[in-house]
C-alpha positions as CSV (number, residue, x, y, z in Angstrom):
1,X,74.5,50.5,117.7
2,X,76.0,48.2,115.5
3,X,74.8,50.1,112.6
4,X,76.1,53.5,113.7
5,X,79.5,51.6,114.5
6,X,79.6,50.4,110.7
7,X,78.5,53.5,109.1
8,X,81.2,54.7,111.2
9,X,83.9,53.0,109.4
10,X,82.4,52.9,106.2
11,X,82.7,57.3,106.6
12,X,86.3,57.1,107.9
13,X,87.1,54.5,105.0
14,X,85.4,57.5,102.5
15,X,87.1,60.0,104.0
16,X,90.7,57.8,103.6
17,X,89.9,57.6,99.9
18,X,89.3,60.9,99.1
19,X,92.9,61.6,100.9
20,X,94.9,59.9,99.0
21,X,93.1,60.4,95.5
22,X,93.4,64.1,96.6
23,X,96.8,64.1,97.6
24,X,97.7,61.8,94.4
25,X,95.9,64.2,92.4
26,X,98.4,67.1,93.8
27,X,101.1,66.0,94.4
28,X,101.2,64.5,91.1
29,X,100.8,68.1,89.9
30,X,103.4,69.8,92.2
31,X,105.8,67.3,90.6
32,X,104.7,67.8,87.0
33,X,105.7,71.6,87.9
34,X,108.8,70.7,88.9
35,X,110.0,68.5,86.4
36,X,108.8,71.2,83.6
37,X,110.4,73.8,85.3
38,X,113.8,71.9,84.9
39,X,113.4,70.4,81.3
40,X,112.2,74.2,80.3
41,X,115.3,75.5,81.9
42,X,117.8,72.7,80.3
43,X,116.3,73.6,77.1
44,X,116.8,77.7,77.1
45,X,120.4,77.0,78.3
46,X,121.1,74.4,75.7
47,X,119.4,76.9,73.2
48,X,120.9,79.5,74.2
49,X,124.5,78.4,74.3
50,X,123.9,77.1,70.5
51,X,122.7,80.1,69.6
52,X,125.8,82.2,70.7
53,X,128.6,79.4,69.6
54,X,126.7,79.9,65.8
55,X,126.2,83.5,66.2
56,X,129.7,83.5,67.1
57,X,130.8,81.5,63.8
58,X,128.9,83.2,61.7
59,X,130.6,86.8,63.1
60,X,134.4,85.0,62.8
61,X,133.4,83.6,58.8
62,X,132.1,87.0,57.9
63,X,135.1,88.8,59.5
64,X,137.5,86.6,57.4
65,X,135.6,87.9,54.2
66,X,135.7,91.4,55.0
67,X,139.9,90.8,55.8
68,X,140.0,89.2,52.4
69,X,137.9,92.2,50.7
70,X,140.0,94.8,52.5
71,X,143.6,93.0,51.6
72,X,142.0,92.7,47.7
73,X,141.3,96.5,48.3
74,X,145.3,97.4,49.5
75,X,145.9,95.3,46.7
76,X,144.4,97.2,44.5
77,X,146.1,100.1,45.6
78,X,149.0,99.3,45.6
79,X,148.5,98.4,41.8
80,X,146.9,101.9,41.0
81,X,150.4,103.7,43.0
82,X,152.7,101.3,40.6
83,X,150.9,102.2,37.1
84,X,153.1,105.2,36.5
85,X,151.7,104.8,33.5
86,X,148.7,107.4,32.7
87,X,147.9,105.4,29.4
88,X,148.1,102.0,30.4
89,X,145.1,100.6,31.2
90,X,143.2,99.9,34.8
91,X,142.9,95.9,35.0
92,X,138.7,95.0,35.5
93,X,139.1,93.7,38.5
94,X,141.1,96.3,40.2
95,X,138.5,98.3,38.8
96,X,135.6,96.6,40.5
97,X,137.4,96.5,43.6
98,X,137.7,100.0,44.3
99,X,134.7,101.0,42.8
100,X,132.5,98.6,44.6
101,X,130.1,99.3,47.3
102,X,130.2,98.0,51.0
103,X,129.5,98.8,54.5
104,X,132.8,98.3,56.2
105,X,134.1,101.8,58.1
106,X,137.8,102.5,56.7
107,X,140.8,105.1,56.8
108,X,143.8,105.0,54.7
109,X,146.7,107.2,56.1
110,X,150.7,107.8,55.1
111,X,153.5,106.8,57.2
112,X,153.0,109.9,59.6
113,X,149.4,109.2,60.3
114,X,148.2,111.8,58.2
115,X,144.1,110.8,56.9
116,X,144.4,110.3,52.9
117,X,140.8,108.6,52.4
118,X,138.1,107.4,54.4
119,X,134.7,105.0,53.8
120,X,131.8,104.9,55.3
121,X,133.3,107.4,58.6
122,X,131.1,110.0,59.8
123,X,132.1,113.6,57.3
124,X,130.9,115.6,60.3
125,X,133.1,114.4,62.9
126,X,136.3,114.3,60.2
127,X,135.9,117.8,59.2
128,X,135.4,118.9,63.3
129,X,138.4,117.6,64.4
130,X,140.2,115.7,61.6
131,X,143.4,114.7,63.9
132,X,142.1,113.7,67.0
133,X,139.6,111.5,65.2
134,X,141.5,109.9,63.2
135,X,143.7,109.3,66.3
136,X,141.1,107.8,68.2
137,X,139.5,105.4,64.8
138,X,143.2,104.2,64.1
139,X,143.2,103.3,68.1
140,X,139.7,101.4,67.8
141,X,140.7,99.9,64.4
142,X,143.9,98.6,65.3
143,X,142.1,97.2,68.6
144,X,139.7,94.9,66.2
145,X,141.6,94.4,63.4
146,X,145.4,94.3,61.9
147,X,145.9,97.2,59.6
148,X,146.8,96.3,55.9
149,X,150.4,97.8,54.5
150,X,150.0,99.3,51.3
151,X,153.9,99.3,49.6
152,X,155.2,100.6,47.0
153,X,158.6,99.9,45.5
154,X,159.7,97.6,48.6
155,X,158.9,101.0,51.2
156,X,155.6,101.7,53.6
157,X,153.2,103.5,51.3
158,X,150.7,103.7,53.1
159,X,148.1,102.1,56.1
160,X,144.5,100.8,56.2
161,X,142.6,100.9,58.9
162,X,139.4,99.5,59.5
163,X,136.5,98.2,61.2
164,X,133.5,95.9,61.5
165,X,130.4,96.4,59.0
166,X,127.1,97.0,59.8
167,X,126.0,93.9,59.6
168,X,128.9,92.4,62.0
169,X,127.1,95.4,64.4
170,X,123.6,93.8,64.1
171,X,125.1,90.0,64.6
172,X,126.8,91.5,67.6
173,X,123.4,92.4,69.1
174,X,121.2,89.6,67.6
175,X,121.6,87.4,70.6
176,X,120.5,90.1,72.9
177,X,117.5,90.9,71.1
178,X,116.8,87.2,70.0
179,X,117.1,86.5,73.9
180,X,114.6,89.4,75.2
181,X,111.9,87.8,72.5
182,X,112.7,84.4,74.0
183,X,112.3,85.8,77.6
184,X,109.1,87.4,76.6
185,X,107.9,84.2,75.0
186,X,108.6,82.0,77.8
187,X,107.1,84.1,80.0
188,X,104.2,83.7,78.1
189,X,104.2,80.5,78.2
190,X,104.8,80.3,81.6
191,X,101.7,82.1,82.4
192,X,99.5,80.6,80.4
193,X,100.6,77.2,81.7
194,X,99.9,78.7,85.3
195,X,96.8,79.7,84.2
196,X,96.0,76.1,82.8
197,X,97.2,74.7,86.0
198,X,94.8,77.0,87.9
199,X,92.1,76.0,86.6
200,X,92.6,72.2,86.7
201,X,92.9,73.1,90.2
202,X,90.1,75.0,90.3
203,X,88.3,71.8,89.0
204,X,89.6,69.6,91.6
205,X,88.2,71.6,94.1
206,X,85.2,72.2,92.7
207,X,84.6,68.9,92.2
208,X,85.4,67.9,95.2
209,X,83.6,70.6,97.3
210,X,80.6,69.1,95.4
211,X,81.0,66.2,95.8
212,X,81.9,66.4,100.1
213,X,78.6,68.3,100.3
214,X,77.2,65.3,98.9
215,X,78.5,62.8,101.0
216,X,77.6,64.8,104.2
217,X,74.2,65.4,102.9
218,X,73.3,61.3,103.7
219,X,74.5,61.3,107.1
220,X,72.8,64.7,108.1
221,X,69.2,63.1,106.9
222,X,70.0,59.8,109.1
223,X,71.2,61.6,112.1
224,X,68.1,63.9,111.8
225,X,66.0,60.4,111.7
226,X,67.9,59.5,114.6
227,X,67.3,62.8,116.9
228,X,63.4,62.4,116.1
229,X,64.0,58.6,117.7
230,X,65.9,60.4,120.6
231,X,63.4,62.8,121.1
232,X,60.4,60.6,121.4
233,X,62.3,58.4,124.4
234,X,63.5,60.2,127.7
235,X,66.7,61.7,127.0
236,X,68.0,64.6,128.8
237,X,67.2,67.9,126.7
238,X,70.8,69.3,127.8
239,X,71.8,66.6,125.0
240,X,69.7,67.1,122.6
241,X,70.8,70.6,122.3
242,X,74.0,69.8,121.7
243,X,73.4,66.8,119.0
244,X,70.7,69.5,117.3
245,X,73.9,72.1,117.4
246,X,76.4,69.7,116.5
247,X,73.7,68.6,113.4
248,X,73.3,72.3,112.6
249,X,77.0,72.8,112.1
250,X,76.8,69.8,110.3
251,X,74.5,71.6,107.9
252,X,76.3,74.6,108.0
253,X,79.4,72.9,106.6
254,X,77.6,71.4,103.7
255,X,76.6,74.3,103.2
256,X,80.0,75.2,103.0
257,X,81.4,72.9,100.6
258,X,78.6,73.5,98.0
259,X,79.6,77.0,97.5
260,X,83.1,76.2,96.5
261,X,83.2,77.2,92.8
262,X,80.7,79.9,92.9
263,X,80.9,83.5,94.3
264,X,79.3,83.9,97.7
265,X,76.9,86.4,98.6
266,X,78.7,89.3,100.8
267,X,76.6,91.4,103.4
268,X,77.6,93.8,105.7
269,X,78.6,92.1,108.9
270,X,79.9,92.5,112.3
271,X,83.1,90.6,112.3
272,X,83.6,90.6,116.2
273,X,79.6,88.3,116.2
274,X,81.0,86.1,113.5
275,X,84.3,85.3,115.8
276,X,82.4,85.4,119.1
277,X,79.8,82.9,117.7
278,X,82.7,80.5,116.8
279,X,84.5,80.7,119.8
280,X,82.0,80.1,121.6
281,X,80.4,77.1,119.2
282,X,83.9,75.8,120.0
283,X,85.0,76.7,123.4
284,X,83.1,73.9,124.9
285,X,84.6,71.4,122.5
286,X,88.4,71.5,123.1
287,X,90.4,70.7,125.5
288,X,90.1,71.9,128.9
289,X,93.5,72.3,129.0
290,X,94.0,74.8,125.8
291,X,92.5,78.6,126.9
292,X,90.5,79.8,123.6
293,X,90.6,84.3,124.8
294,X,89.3,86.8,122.1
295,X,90.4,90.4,122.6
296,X,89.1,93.2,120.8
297,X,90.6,96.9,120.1
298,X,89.4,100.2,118.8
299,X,86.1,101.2,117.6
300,X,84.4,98.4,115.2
301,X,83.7,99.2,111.4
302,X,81.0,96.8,109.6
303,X,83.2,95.0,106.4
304,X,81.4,93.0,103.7
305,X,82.0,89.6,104.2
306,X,79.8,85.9,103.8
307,X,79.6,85.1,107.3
308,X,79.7,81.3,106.7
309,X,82.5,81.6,104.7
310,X,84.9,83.4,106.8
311,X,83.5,81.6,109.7
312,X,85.1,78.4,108.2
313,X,88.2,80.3,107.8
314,X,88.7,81.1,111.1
315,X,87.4,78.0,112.4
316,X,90.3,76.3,110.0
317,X,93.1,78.7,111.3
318,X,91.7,77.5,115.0
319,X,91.9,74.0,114.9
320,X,94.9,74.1,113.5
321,X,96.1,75.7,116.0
322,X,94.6,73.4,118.9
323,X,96.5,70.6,116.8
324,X,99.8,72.0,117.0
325,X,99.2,72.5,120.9
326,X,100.2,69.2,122.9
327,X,98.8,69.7,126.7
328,X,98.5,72.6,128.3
329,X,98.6,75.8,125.7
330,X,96.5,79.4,124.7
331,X,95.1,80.1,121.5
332,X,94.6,84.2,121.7
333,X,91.8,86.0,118.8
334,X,92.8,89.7,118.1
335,X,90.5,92.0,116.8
336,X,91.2,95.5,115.8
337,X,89.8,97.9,113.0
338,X,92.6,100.8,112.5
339,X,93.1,100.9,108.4
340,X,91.9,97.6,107.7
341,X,89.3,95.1,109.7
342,X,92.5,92.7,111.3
343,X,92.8,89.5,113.4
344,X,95.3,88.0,114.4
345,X,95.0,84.3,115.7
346,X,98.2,82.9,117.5
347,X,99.0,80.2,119.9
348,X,101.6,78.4,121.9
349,X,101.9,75.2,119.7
350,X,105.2,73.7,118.4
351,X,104.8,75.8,115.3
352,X,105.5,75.4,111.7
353,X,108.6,74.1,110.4
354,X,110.9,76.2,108.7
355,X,111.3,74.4,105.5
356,X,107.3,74.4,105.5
357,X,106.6,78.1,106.1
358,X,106.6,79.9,102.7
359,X,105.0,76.4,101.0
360,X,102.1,76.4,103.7
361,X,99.6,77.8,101.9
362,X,99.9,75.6,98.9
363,X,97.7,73.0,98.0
364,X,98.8,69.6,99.5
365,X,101.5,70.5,102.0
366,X,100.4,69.7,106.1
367,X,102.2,69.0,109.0
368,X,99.8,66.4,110.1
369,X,100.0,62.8,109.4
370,X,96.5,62.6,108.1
371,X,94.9,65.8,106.0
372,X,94.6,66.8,102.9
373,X,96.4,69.7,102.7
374,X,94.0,72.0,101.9
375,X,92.7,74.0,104.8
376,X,95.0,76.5,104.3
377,X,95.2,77.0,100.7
378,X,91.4,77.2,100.9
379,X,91.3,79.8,103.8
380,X,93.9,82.0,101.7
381,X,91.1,81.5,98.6
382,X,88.2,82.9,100.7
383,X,90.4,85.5,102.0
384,X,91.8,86.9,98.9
385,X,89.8,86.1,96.0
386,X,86.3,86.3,97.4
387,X,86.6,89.1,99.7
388,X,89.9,90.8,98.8
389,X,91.6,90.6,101.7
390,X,94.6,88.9,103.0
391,X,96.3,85.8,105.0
392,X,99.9,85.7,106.2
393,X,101.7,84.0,108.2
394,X,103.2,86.3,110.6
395,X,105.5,84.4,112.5
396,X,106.0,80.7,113.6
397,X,108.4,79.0,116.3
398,X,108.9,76.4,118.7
399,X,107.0,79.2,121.1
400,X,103.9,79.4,118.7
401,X,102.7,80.6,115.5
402,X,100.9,83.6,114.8
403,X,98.7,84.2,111.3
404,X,96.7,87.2,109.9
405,X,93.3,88.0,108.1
406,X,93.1,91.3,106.7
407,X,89.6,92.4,105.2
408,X,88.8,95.7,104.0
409,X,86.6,98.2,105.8
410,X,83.3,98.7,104.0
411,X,81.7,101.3,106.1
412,X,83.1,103.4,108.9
413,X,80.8,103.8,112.1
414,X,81.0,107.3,114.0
């Protein structure tokens, strides 16, 4: 006895250090998540806002030249109106002004508005409707920029209107475009780090999947040793059943563990045995008090499933239940097969709390003082990546919670 008592503790110290190197391992993680999702955040605002203020600059310098190009071009002008003089000679520069080339959209027009040249304006709309346009460009002109006043001898000559270049245009959307490739980088990069992270998780629960079936394999060969001791003395045979059944499911949960990390065989399966063989595995080890009642609706449909596999789902989603339920309580197994195979598992416990509900199926996060946080996230695995289904939490309260399994139908029965 004394042995069994130390092997005893030795196991529950085991079982301690995994917990917290698990939790460490996790938690570690979630925070890691955290802390990049705020530095990443900082750092496309901070980016973000430099890049506008220097757009900005850079829009405000190149404005100031083109006000300076279109003065030197009134300028100009204005010279060419006051050489009355057909022989006298255009100065170079005045030349080059006016001759020059650039992208900036202009209208010059005489005190009463009428158009006397234009650059860079659309000909087509100017020749459609040569007054209203003009009307409207001296409107959105004047809106961006002051007009330059072109005199001559002291008097209004005439007005120059004008807008921004083409390249003001593009500066104007840079940002926008600049910020759609930054978007589509970071989402990138947010999915490959999600991708990284999943399969460091994936590793950790390999690994440790492994290495639980492992540890459970050297107590299922002693207590094996054990029962063949057992059986050789009188013991009542009611007894040995149950140590033989309680030994099988030891083996059964080994078997369990050791297929974490690789994909299960799937057979076509009555779900209603899988559930009834659990329940009633189980119904003669809780609590008297808690009422374990399967129910079962509609015409079954065989789904393809690994029985062991979503056995230890369901058995998860039970005894989860049985711990939220303090005294007296029901735990009620719904089975139906309308669209998909569906059951629903809910019971009268204290239920989930609410800041706790849309986190509980990630790794790490329990409402129990000792676990690893896991159960769920690994039942949600089964479920969805292995057989394609789904788990939900349908409702939770201080009256009870209630969650879902959805697998597909494989075969219809007539």
């Amino acid at each position: 006895m004394k042995l069994l008592q130390i092997y005893s503790i030795y196991s529950e110290y085991k079982e301690r250090k995994y917990t917290i190197f698990v939790n460490m391992r996790l938690n570690f993680s979630n925070a890691n998540q955290r802390s990049f999702r705020i530095v990443g955040f900082a750092l496309v605002l901070c980016f973000a806002g430099f890049t506008l203020w220097n757009t900005n600059k850079l829009i405000q310098r190149i404005q100031e030249d083109e006000r300076q190009e279109m003065e030197l071009w009134g300028l100009a002008q204005q010279e060419l109106a006051s050489n009355t003089d057909l022989n006298q000679q255009i100065s170079p520069l005045t030349f080059k002004v006016m001759t020059e080339e650039n992208t900036i959209p202009m209208i010059v027009v005489d005190g009463e508005s009428k158009l006397l040249f234009s650059n860079n304006i659309s000909e087509r709309k100017l020749a459609k409707d040569s007054v209203g346009y003009v009307t409207e460009l001296i409107k959105e002109f004047s809106a961006a920029h002051t007009a330059v006043e072109i005199s001559y001898k002291d008097s209004l000559y005439q007005k120059m209107y004008y807008g921004d270049s083409v390249l003001i245009q593009q500066l104007r959307y840079y940002p926008i475009a600049f910020f759609v490739i930054l978007a589509l980088l970071g989402g990138l990069l947010v999915a490959y780090y999600k991708s990284t992270q999943q399969v460091v998780a994936n590793k950790l629960w390999t690994g440790m999947a492994k290495e639980t079936a492992h540890q459970l394999g050297t107590p299922i060969s002693s207590l094996l040793g054990w029962l063949t001791i057992l059986e050789q003395h009188e013991v009542e045979e009611k007894l040995l059943l149950q140590i033989k059944s309680d030994i099988k499911r030891l083996e059964t949960i080994s078997a369990r563990f050791s297929k974490i990390g690789s994909l299960p065989n799937k057979n076509l399966t009555k779900l209603s045995t899988v559930v009834q063989e659990l329940v009633a595995y189980m119904q003669i080890r809780i609590p008297k008090s808690i009422k374990l009642h399967v129910n079962e609706r509609g015409d079954e449909n065989m789904i393809e499933i690994n029985a062991e596999l979503v056995a230890w789902v369901l058995e998860n989603l039970i005894k989860n239940s049985i711990d939220a339920i303090r005294g007296e309580g029901s735990i009620t197994i719904d089975l139906n097969w309308d669209n998909n195979a569906t059951i629903v598992i809910r019971d009268s416990g204290n239920g989930i709390p609410k800041k706790l509900q849309k986190a509980i199926f990630n790794p790490g996060v329990t409402t129990k003082k000792r676990g690893w946080g896991l159960g769920l996230s690994l039942a949600k695995r089964i479920v969805e990546e292995y057989h394609g289904g789904k788990l939900s939490l349908l409702e939770s309260s201080e009256k009870g919670t209630a969650f879902e399994v959805l697998f597909p139908i494989t075969e219809k029965q007539h």
